[in-house]
N, CA, C and O atoms as CSV, one atom per row, in Angstrom:
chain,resi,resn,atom,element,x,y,z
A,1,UNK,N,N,4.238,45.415,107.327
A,1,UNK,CA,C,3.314,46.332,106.690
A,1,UNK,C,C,3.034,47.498,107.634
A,1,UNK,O,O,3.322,47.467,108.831
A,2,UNK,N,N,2.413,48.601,106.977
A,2,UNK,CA,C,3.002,49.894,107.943
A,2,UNK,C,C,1.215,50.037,109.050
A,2,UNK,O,O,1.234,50.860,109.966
A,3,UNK,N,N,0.202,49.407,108.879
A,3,UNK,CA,C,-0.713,49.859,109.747
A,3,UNK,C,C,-0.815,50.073,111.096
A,3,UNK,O,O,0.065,49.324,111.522
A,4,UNK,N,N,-1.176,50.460,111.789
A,4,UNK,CA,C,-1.708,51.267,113.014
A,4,UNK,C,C,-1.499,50.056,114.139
A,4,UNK,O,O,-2.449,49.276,114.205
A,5,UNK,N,N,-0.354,49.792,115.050
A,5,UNK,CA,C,-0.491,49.168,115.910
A,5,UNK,C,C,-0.980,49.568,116.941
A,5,UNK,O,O,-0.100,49.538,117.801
A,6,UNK,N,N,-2.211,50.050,117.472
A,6,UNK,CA,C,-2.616,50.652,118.599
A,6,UNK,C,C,-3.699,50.151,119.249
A,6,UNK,O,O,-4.698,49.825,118.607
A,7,UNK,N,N,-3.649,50.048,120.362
A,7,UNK,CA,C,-4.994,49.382,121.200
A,7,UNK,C,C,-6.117,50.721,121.223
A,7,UNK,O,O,-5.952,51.907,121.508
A,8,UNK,N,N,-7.221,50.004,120.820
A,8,UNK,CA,C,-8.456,50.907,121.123
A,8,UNK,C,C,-9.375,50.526,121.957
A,8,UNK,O,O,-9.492,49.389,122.416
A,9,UNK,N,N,-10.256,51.735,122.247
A,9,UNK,CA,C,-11.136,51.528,123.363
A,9,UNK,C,C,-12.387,50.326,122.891
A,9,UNK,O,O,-12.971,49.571,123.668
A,10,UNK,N,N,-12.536,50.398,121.742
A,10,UNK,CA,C,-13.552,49.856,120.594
A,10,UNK,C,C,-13.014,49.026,119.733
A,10,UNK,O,O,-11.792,49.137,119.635
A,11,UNK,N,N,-13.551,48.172,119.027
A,11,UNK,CA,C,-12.827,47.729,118.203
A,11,UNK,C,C,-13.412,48.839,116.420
A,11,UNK,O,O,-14.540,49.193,116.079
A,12,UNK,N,N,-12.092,49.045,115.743
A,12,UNK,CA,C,-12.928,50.207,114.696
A,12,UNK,C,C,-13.988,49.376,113.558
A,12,UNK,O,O,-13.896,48.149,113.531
A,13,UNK,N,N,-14.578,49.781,113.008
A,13,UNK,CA,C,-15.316,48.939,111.766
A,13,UNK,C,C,-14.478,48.387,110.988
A,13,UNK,O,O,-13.347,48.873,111.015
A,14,UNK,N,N,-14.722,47.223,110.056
A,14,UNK,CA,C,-14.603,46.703,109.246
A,14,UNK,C,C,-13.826,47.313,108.193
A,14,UNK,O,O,-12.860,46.712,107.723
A,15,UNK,N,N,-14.227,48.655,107.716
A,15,UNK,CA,C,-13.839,49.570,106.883
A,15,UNK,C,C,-12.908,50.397,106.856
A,15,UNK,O,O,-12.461,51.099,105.949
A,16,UNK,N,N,-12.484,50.198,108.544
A,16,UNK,CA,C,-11.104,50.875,108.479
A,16,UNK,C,C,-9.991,50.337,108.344
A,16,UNK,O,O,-9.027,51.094,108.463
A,17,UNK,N,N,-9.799,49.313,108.140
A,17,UNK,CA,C,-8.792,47.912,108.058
A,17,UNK,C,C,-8.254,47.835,106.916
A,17,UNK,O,O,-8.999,47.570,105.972
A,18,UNK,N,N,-7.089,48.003,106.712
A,18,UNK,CA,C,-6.598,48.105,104.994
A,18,UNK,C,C,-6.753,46.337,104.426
A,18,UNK,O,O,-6.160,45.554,105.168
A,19,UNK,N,N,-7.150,45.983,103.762
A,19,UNK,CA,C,-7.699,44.767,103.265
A,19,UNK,C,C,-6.428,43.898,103.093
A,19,UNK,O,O,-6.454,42.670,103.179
A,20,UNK,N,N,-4.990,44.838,102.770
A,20,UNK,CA,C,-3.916,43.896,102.470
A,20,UNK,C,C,-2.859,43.840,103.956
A,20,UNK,O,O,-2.185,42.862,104.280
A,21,UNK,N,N,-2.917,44.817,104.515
A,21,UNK,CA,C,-2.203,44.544,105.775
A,21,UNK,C,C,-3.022,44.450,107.006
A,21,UNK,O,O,-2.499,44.707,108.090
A,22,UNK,N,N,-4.042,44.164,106.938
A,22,UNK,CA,C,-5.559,43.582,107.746
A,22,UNK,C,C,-5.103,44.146,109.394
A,22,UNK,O,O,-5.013,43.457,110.410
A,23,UNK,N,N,-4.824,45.878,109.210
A,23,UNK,CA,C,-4.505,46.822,110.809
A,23,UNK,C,C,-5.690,47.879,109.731
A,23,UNK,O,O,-6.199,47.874,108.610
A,24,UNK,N,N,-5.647,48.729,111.044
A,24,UNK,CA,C,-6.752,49.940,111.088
A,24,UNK,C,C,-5.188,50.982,109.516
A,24,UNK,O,O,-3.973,50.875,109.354
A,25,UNK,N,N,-5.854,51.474,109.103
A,25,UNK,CA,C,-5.046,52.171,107.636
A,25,UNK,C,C,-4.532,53.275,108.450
A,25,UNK,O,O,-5.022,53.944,109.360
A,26,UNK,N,N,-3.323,53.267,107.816
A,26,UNK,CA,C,-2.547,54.206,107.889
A,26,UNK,C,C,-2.576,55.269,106.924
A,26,UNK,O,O,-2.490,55.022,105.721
A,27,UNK,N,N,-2.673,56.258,107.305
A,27,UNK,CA,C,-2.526,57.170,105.854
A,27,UNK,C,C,-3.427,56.542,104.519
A,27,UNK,O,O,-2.858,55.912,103.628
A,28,UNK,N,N,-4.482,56.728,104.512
A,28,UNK,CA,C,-5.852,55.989,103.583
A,28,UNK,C,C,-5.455,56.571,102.366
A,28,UNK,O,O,-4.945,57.660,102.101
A,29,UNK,N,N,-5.779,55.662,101.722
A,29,UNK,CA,C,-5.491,56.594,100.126
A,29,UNK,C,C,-6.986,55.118,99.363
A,29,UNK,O,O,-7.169,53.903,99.429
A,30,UNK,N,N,-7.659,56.356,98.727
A,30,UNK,CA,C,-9.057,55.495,97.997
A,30,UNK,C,C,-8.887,55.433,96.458
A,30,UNK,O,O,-8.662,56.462,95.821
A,31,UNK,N,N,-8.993,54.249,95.878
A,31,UNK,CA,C,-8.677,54.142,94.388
A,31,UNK,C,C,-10.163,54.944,93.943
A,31,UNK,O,O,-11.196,55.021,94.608
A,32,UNK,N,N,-9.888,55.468,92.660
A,32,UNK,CA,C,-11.048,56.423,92.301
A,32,UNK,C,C,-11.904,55.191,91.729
A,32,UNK,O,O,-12.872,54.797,92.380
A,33,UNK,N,N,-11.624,54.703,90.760
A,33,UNK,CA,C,-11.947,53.750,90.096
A,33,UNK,C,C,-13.221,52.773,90.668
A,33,UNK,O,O,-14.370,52.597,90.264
A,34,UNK,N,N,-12.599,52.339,91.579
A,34,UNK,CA,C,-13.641,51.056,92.648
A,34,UNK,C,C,-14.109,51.626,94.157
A,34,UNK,O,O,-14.822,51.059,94.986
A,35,UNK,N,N,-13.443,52.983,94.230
A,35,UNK,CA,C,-13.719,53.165,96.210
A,35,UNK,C,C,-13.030,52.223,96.612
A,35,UNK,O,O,-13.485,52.287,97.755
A,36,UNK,N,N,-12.082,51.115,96.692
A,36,UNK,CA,C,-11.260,50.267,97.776
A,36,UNK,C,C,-10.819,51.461,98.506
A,36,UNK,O,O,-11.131,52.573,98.078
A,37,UNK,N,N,-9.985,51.300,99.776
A,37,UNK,CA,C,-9.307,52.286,100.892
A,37,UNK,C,C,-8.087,51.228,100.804
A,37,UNK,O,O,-8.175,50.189,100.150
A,38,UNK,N,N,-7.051,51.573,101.465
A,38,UNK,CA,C,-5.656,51.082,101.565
A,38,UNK,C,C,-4.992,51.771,102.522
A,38,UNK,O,O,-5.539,52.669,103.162
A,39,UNK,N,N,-3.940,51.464,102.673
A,39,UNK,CA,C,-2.864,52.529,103.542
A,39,UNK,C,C,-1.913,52.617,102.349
A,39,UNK,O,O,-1.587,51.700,101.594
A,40,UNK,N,N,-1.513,53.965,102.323
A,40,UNK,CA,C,-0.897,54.498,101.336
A,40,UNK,C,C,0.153,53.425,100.935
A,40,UNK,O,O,0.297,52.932,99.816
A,41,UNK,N,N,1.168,53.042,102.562
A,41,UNK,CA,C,2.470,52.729,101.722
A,41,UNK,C,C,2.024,51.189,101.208
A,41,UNK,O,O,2.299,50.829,100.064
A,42,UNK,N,N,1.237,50.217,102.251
A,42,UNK,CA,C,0.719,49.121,101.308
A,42,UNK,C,C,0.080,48.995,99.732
A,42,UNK,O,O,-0.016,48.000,99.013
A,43,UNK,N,N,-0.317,50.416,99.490
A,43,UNK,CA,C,-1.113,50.039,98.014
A,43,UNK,C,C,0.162,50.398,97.420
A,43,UNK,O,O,0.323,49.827,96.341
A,44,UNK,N,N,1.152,51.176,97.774
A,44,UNK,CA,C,2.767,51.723,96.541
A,44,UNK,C,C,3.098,50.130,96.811
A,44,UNK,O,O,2.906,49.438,95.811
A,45,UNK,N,N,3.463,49.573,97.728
A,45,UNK,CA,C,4.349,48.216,97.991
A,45,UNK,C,C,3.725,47.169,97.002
A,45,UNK,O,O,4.364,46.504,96.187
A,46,UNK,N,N,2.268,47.132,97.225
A,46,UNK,CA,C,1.940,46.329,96.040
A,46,UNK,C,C,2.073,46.381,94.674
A,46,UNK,O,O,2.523,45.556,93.880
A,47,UNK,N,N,1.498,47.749,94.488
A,47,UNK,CA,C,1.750,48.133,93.048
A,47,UNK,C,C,3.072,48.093,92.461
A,47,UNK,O,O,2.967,48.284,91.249
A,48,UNK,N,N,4.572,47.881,92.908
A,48,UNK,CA,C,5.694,47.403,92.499
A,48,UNK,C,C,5.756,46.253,92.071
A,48,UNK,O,O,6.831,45.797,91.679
């Protein structure tokens, strides 16, 4: 899954974590519908 392998100084919130590939989001994309966040290419990968 494509999220953010990077060490931080902090650990980021809760909210930045794409819920399906559980890393900090890559490229965020927000469903209008509900507000969820994602990383772009995980929410296309699912939605196939």
């Amino acid at each position: 899954m494509p999220g953010l392998n990077l060490k931080f100084l902090e650990r980021p919130r809760r909210s930045f974590y794409c819920p399906l590939c559980v890393k900090p989001m890559r490229d965020p994309v927000q469903v209008s519908t509900c507000g969820h966040r994602f990383c772009d290419t995980c929410l296309q990968e699912y939605l196939r």
